[in-house]
N, C-alpha and C positions, 0 to 999 in steps of 0.2 A: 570735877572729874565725873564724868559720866560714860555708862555704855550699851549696849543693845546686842543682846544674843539674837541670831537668826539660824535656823535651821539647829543642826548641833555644832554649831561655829561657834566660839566667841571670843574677844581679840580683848587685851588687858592692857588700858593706856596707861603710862607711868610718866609723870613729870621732868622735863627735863628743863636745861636753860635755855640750850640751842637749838633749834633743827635746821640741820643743814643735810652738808652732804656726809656720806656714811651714818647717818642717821638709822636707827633700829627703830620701823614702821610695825612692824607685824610679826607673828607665826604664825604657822598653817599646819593643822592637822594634815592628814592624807585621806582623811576621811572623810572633810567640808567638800558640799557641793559647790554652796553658792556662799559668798563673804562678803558681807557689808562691815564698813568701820567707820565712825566717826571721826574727822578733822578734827579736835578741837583747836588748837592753837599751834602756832607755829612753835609753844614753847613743849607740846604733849610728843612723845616716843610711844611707840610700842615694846613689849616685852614678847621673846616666845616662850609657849607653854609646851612644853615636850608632851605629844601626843601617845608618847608610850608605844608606837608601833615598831617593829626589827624589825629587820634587810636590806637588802643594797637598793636604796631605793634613789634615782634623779629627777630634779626638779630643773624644771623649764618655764623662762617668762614671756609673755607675750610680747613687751614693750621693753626688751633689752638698753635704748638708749635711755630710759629715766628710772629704772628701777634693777637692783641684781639682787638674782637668790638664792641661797650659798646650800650647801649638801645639807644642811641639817636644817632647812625650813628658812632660813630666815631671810628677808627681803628689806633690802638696803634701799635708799635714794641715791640716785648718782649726779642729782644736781637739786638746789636749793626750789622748793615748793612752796609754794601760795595758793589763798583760796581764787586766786585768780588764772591762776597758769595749771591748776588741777585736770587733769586726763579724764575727758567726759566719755571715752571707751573702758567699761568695766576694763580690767587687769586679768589678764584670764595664766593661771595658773598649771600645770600640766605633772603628773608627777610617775614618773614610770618604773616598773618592779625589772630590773635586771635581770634575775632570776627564769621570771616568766612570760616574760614581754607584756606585763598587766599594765592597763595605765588610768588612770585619776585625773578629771579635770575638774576645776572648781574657775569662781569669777570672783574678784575683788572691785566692791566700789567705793569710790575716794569720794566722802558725804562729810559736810561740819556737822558740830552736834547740834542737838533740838534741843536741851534743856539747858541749856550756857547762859544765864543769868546777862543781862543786855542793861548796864545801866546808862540811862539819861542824863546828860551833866547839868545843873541849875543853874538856872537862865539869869543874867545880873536886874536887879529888880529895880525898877525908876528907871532902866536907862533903855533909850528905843533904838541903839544897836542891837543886831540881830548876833549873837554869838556864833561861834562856828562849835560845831558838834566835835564829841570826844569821840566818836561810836558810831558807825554806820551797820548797821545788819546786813550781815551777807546773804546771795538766795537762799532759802530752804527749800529742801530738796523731800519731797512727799511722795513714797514708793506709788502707783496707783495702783486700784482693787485690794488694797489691805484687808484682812480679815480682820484686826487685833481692835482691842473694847473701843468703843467711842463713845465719848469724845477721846481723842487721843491727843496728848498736848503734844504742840510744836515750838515754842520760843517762847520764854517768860521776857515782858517787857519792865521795865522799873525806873522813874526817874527819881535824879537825886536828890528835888524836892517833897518826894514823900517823907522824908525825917523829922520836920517841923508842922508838917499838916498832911490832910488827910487826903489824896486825890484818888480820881475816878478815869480807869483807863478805856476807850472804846476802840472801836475800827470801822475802818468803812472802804467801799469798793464792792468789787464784782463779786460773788459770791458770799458777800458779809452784808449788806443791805443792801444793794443790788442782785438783780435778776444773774444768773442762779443765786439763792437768796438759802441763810440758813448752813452754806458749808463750811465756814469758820466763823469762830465765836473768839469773845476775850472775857476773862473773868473781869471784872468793874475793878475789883480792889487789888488781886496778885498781879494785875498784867499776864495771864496766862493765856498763849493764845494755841487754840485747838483743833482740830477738823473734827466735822459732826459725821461725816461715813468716807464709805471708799468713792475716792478718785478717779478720772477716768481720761486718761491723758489721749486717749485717740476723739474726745468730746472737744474738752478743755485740756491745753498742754502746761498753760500757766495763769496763775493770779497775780495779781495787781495789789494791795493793799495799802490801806495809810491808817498808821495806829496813831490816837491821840490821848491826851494828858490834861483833864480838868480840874480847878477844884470844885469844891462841895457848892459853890456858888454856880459853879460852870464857865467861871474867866480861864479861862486857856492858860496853863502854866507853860508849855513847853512846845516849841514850833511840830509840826506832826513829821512821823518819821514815817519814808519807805518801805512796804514789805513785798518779797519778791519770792512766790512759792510756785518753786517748780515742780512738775509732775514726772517722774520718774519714769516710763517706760518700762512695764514688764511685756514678758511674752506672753499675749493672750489671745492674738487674733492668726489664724493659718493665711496662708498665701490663696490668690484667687487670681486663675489665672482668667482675661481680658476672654476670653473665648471658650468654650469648652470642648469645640470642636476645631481644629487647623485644616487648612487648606494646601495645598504644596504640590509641585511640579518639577519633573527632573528628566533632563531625556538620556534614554536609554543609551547605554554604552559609556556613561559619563565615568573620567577619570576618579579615581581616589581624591578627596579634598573639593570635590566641586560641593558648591552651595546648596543648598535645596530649599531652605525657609530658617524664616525667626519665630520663634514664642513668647510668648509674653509673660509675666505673671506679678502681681501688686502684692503687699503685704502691709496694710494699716500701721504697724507698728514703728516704732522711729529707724526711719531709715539708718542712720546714723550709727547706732548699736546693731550688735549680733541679731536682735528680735527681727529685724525689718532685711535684715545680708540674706539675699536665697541663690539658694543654687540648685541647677538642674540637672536631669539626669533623665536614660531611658531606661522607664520600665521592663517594655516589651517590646517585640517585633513581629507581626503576622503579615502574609507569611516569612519562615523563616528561610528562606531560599533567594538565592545560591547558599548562603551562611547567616548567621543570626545576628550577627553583626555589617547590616549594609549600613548603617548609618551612625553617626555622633551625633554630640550636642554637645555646645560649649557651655559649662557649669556655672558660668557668669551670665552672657549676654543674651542664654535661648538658642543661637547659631545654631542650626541642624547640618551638618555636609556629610556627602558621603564616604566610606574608609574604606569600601573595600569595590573590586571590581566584577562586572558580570551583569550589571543591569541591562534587561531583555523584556520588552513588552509582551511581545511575545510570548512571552514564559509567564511570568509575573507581570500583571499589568498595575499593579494599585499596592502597596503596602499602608500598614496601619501602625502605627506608634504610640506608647502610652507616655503620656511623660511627667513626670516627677518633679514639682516645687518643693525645698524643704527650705526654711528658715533658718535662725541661729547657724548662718554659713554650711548648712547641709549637716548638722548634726545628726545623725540618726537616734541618739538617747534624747536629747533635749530638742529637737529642731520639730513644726509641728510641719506637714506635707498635705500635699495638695495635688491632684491629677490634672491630665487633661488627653483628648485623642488628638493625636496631629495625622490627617490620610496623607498619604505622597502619591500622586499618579505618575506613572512613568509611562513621558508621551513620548511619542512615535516619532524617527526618524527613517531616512529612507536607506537600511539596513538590508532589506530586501529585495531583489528585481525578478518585474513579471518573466513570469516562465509560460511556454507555449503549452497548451494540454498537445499537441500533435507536434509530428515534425513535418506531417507533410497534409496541404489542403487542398482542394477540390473545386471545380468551379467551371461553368461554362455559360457563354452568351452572343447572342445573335449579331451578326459585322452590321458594324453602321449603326449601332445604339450607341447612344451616350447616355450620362447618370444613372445608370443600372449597376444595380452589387452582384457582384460574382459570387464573394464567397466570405464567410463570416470566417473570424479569426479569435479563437479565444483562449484569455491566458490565465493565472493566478498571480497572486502577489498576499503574501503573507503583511505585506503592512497594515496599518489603519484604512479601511473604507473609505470612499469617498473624498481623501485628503491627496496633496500633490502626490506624494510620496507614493501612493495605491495606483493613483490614474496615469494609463500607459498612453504612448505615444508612438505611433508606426512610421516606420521609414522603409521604404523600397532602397532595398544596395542592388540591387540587380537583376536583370530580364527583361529592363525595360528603359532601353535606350532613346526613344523617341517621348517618353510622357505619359502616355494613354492609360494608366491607371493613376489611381490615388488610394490613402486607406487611413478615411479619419474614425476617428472613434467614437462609438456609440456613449454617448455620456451616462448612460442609465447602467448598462449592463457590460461596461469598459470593454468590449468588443471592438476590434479591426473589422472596417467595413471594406472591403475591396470593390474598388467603384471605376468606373470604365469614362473618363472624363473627354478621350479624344477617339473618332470614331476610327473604331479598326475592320481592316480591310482582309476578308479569306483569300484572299486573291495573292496575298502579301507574304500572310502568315498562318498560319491555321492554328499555332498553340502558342502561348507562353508560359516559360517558367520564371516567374520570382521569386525574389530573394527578401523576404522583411524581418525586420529585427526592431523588435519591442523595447523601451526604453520608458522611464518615468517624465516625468512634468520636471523634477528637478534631479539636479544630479544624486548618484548612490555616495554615503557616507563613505568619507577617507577609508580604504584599506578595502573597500567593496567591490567584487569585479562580479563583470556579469557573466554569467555560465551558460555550457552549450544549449541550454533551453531557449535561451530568451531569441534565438533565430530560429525561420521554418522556411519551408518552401511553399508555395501556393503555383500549382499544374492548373492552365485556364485553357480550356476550348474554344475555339472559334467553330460556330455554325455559320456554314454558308445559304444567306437569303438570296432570291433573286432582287438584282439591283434596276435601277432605273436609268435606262441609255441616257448618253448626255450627248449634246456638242460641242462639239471644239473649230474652232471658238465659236462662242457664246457669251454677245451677240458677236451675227457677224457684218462684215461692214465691206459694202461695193460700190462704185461710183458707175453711176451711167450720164448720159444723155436725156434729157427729157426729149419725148414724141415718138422713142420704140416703140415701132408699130408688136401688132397685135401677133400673140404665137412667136416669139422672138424669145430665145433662150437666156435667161439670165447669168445661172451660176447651180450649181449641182451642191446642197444643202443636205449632209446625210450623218449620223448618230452613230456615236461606237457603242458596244453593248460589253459592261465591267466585265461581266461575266464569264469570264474564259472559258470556264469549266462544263458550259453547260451553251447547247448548240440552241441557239435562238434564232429567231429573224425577226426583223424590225418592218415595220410600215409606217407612212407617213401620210399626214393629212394634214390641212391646212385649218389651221385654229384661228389666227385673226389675220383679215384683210378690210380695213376702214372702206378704201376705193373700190374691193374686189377685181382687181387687176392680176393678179398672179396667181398659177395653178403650179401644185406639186406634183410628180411623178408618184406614188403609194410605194413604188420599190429601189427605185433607183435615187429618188430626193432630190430628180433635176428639174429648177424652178422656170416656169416660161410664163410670157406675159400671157393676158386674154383681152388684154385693153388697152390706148395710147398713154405713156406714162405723161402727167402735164404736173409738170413744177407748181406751176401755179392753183392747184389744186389745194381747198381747203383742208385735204387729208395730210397737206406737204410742210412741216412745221421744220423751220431753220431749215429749207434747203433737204431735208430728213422726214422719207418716210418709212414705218417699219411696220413690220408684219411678223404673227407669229407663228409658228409649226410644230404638231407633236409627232414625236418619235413612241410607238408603243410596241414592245417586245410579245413573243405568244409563251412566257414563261408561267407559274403557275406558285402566285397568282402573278396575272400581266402587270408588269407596269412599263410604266410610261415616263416621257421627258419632254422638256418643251426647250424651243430655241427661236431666240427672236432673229433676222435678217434686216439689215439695217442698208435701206439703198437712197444712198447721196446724190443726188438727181442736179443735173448742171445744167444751166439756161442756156437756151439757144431763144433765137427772135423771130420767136410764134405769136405774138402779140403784138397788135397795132393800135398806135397811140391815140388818145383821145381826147376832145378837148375839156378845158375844166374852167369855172363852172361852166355846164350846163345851161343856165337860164339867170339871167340879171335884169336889170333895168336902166333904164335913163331916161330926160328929161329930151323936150322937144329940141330945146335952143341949149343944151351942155356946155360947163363951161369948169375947167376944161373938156372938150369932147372927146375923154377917150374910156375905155373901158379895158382891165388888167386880166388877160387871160393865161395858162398856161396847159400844160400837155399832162395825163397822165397815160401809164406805160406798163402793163403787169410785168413785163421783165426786169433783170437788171441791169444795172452798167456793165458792160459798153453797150448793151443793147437797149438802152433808154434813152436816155437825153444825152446830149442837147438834141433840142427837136428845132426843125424849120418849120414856119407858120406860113402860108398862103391862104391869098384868098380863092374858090370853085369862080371859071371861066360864065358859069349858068348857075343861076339866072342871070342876065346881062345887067341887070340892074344893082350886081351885089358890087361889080367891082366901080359904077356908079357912083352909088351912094358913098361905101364903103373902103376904109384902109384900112392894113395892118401894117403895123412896125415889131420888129422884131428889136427886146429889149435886151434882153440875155439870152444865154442858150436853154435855159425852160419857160421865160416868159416873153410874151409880147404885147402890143396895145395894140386894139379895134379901138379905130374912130372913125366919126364922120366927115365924108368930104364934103358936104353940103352943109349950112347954116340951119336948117330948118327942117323937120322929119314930122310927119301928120302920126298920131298916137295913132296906137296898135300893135301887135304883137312880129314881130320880123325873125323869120330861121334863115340864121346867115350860112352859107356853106363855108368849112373851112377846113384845107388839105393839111394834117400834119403828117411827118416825116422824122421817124425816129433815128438812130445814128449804128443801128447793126450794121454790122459784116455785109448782108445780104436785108439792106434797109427796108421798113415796109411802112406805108403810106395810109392812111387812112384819111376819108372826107366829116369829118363830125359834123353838128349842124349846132350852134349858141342860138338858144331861143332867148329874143332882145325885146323889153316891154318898153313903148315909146311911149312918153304921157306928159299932160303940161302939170308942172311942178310950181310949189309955192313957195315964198325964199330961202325956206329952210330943204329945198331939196327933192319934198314931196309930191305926188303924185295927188292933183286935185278935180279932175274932171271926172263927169258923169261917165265918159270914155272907158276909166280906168276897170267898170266893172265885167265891160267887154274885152278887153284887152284881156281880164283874168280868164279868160274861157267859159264863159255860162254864156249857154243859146236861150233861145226863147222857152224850149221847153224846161231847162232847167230852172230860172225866172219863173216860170208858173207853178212851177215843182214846189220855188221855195214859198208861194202866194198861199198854194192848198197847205202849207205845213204849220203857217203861220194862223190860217183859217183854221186846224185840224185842233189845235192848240187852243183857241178861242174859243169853239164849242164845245173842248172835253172843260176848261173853266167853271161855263158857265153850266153845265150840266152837270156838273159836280157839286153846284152849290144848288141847285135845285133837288138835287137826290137828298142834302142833308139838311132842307129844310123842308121838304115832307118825307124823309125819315122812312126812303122805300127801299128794298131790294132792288142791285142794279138789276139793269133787262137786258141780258144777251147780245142782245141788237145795239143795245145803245154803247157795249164795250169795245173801245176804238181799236185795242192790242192786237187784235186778228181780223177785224172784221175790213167789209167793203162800207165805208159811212154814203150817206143817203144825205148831199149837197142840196135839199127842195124845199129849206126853210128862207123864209127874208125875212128881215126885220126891217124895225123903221131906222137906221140911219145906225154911224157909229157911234154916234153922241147916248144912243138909249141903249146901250150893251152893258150890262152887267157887271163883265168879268175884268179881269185886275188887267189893263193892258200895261203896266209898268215890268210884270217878267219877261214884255218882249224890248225891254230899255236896252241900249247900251248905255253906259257910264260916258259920262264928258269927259276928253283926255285934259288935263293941268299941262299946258304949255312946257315943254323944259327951259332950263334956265339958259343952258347953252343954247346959242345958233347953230343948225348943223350949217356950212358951206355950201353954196348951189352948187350942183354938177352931178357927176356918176355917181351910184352907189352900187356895188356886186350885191348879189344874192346873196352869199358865206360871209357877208361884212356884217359882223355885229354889232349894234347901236351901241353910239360915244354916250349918250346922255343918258343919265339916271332913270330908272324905270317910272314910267308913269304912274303916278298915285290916284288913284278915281276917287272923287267926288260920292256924297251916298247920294243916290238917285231919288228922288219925291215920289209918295205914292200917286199923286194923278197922272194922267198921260201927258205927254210932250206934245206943245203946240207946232211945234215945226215943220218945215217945210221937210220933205223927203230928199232932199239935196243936198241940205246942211247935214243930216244925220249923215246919208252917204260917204262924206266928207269927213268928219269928225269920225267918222265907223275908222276911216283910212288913217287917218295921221294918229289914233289911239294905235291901228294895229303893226304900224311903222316905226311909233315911237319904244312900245310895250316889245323888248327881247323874249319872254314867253309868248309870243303872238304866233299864233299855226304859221304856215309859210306863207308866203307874198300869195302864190295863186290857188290857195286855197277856201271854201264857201265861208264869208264873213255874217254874221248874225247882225242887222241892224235895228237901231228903235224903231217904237212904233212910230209912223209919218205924222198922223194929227190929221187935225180936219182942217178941210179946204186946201187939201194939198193939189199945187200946179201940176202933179203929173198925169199925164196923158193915160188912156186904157192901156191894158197888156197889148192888145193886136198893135198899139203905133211905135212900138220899141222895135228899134233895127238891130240887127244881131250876122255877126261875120258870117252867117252860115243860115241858107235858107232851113225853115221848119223842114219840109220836105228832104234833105237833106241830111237830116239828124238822125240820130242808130240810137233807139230807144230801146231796144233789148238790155241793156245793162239796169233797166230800171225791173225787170224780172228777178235781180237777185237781192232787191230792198226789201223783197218780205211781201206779204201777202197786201197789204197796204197798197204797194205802187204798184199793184200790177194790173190793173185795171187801165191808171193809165199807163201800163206799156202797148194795152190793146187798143187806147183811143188812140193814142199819137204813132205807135210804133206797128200798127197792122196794114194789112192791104188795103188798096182800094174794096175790094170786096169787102 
């Protein structure tokens, strides 16, 4: 039997046989705080010690289903107890004074004893079955932070082989020769096993141990037993709460019961027991308005909501709350506390609506602007700044039936901007009055209406500008006749002026005429021709030509208007047909002989085609030589009636006759190049270059150009091989050159005659067909590729190059046109051609107009005075 006073408690165990139920565990002073007692055995009771205190005093248990405690202290079992099935929640005890409403609380804990002798049963010796134990050690249970002496025993161990010899008891584990090392000991010889200081169950909550049994040898008497020390749990450590400052949110106007936030707060101590149970509470409440009581906390969870109503940002924007951890289930005597700040802001809903500082606004502006602000509008709103709920929003309800204002908001400084979006007219209206009504970004809080503020009126002026006359219509649109003669009255083009109000007069002038054809009246705006109108006039686009005219008022300052006139101009048959092409060629002996012509006609249908083709009566040789077939009604065929035609150039006359109302006739003249042709089609006689139109002097023209060229060569490379400044004289660009030098032959000249080469044409691969070819007929065959040309001169005869000059520039579709001056190589020496004076030419020297050579530059006009002057 053993026992342990704590505090001024102490419980007296008395031996019984049984413990069960109605067992007598304990008494209780009324004066014990705290009550520890020892278990020892299922077979120990308690006895109670009458405390000696009077009065009506009641006792109450914590844990009604396993324990009752009767009016005079004593505390029963109400169902059978083990060290297994023991209530790891101290017993907490309560005992209250009737009298005075006084009350006493104390805690009982249900612990085996520490000094209960533990014997080991002896092991059967020789035999290597392992026996089963009599004895198992239940845990021990070690208050932590004790003060009381140390070492302080905790359980005597004993096997029941010590009676016969002498053994040595040890331990070992965590805390006994393991790290922590030194906090339990065993005495060698009583098996006493100790702790060496205070405990500290929020470190370590439990030890492990295994006690063993030697003898004096050190052979192992007895298998090692488990030790199992638990650390007790006191109250030592306060509540900490996770934050020390709370953060929280609640919007204004919110119901009783609405949320606000959680708190938090830890307690090291074993959860499990009173030490580690916290409950909260609110300290304080700043400010304390509307009431002191805007918010709760729930004493469990932390849960902050609010209890009462009147939350107003406005008023109160932020409250502050102290709040209160305490432990031992919120004891105020024995529970230790802990603070913390929790703020609540209480944000902004839209409770309030903008109100007008005016009820009535101002504004005036010029008719006919657009995006100009009339008049600012400004309101207040008690909400939060800058948030939906602050920023207003305008709407026109009235005075403005067509549109023409708007009124968005200034995002800076939440203003109605009154803005003039469609152009208004004085003429119309001279004032408006609106109607706008201020409103939020988001709707006003249930129960929120908006009051006679939040609408105004806005009085806007209209200034009347002078406007700018217009016409109607504009453009305008007339059909004539082309060929109205001149001074011939169109149509009367004249401007209204908006301006009602104000006595103006308009003049007219005419602003654009492409053909200048048409004159205005300055007062009247009546349009008359001054020229024959012709359709066909490059001024005349689709049928459509148009002109324009301004209209300017003498208002101050003037203005002005423009109007365009749009005259639809309708063909009549002023124009006689022509024939097309112009100019072709052919072969002497054609095959077929004929050549594809047809009409054109500046007018339109019906006064174009079909045309009739004939052939002019004169010369009498055309209708001769000469047929036309008519193919279609725009084309026909020219051929010859004759086998046989000598090269040279023929202008055949030919009458066409267009298909007007009042038909008109014209004689055109197809100029026809007659030449003998090679199989492939071409033109190959010396003929052909007369046939192109070059007289004699033009032949001699192109002799000196050839010449002009050779001595700028060669005196070019004379200057840069003595290395002089040109001489004036000797620079050919303007000057008269001085033809008085010979050399010896062409064989001893200098200079590169291969820049005056042509390239040899490469054959095409096609045959063209012998027969006609038109002028407008573009070559079937591949463009000719030229050969590179050799820097020495070409030996050739001046005939072949002629010839090669021609079928290069017949074959080559970039080639200048057929009777244009062709560049040929140089001839070579020993060439069969005769002097300039033996060449025959259509057209005697005498006979040539040498004047056009006055406009070649200062160059040829020298010889326009040799060839092209008087006998004188």
């Amino acid at each position: 039997m053993s026992f342990r006073r704590n505090w001024r408690t102490f419980v007296d165990y008395t031996t019984q046989s049984v413990s069960g139920v109605g067992a007598v565990w304990m008494s209780v002073c009324l004066f014990d705080f705290n009550l520890m007692f020892c278990f020892p055995s299922p077979s120990l009771t308690v006895k109670f010690v009458n405390c000696g205190r009077g009065g009506l005093v009641r006792f109450e248990c914590s844990n009604p289903f396993d324990f009752r405690i009767e009016a005079d202290g004593v505390v029963y079992a109400l169902r059978p107890l083990t060290l297994s099935t023991l209530p790891t929640v101290p017993l907490v005890i309560v005992a209250r004074d009737e009298t005075n409403q006084q009350q006493w609380q104390t805690q009982v804990r249900l612990t085996p004893p520490w000094n209960v002798p533990i014997r080991i049963p002896p092991s059967s010796i020789g035999q290597l079955k392992r026996m089963k134990r009599d004895w198992v050690i239940p845990p021990i249970n070690v208050p932590e932070n004790s003060r009381g002496e140390f070492p302080q025993d905790l359980v005597r161990i004993r096997s029941d082989n010590d009676k016969n010899r002498s053994l040595r008891y040890s331990v070992t584990g965590p805390g006994a020769d393991q790290p922590p090392t030194g906090i339990f000991i065993i005495h060698p010889i009583s098996g006493e096993l100790s702790v060496m200081k205070p405990l500290d169950r929020e470190h370590i909550s439990n030890f492990h141990l295994r006690a063993h049994a030697v003898d004096l040898n050190g052979n192992q008497v007895e298998s090692p037993i488990d030790i199992v020390i638990n650390v007790i749990d006191m109250n030592d450590n306060r509540p900490e709460f996770i934050h020390q400052i709370w953060n929280g949110s609640v919007p204004e106007g919110s119901k009783p019961g609405t949320f606000v936030m959680t708190v938090t707060s830890v307690d090291k101590d074993d959860p499990k027991t009173a030490n580690g149970m916290l409950r909260y509470k609110i300290g304080s409440q700043n400010p304390e308005s509307p009431t002191s009581n805007m918010f709760t906390i729930n004493n469990k969870t932390g849960d902050i909501i609010t209890v009462a109503a009147g939350l107003d940002r406005e008023k109160v924007p932020q409250y502050t709350l102290i709040i209160q951890a305490t432990d031992m289930e919120g004891n105020p005597m024995y529970g230790l506390s802990n603070t913390a700040t929790a703020v609540i802001r209480v944000t902004d809903i839209n409770d309030n609506p903008p109100e007008f500082t005016a009820e009535m606004f101002f504004g005036e502006v010029p008719e006919n602007r657009v995006n100009v602000i009339v008049a600012n509008l400004t309101v207040t709103d008690k909400d939060q700044p800058n948030t939906l709920a602050w920023k207003a929003v305008y709407k026109i309800t009235g005075g403005d039936p067509t549109g023409r204002f708007s009124v968005p908001t200034d995002p800076t400084t939440n203003e109605g901007l009154v803005t003039v979006v469609k152009p208004i007219d004085y003429e119309i209206s001279r004032t408006y009055m609106l109607t706008v009504v201020a409103v939020n970004e988001v709707s006003l809080a249930r129960g929120i209406h908006s009051p006679r503020q939040s609408t105004a009126t806005v009085s806007i002026r209209v200034i009347d500008v002078n406007e700018s006359p217009y016409f109607d219509p504009n453009p305008k649109l007339i059909k004539l006749e082309e060929g109205m003669l001149a001074e011939s009255t169109l149509t009367t083009f004249t401007a209204q002026d908006p301006d009602r109000f104000m006595q103006q007069s308009i003049r007219y002038t005419r602003l654009s005429d492409p053909a200048n054809w048409l004159r205005i009246d300055a007062n009247t705006g009546r349009i008359t021709t001054i020229a024959v109108l012709d359709r066909e006039s490059p001024y005349v686009k689709d049928n459509m030509y148009s002109a324009t005219f301004l209209a300017s008022d003498n208002g101050v300052p003037p203005a002005s208007g423009t109007g365009t006139l749009q005259i639809s101009l309708l063909d009549i048959n002023d124009n006689a047909p022509h024939v097309y092409p112009q100019e072709t060629e052919m072969c002497k002996k054609p095959e077929p002989n004929g050549i594809n012509i047809t009409a054109l006609d500046g007018d339109l249908n019906p006064n174009a085609g079909p045309f009739a083709f004939e052939l002019a009566n004169r010369p009498s040789d055309v209708r001769r030589n000469w047929t036309i077939t008519r193919l279609s009604g725009d084309y026909a065929l020219l051929s010859l009636k004759i086998g046989f035609l000598e090269s040279g150039i023929y202008e055949i006359p030919i009458i066409i006759t267009d298909s007007g109302n009042l038909p008109m006739s014209n004689t055109s003249y197809l100029r026809v190049k007659v030449c003998q042709c090679d199989h492939n089609g071409d033109c190959t006689d010396q003929q052909h270059i007369i046939a192109a139109g070059l007289g004699t002097g033009a032949i001699i023209l192109l002799c000196f150009v050839i010449w002009d060229l050779s001595l700028s060569h060669r005196r070019d490379k004379e200057r840069q091989a003595k290395q002089l400044l040109i001489d004036p004289e000797d620079d050919v660009r303007d000057n008269i050159l001085k033809y008085d030098e010979e050399g010896g032959g062409e064989e001893d000249q200098d200079y590169d005659l291969s820049q005056l080469q042509q390239p040899d044409t490469i054959e095409p691969d096609t045959i063209k067909p012998v027969g006609i070819r038109r002028m407008d007929e573009r070559p079937l065959h591949p463009e000719p590729q030229y050969p590179i040309r050799s820097a020495a001169p070409h030996p050739g005869d001046i005939g072949d190059f002629i010839n090669e000059g021609l079928k290069a520039a017949d074959n080559d579709p970039t080639a200048p046109p057929y009777d244009s001056l062709l560049v040929f190589d140089y001839e070579g020496s020993g060439s069969t051609a005769g002097s300039l004076s033996s060449l025959n030419s259509s057209s005697s020297g005498g006979d040539q107009d040498y004047d056009y050579l006055n406009d070649w530059g200062p160059r040829f006009r020298k010889l326009a005075d040799m060839y092209g002057g008087s006998d004188d």
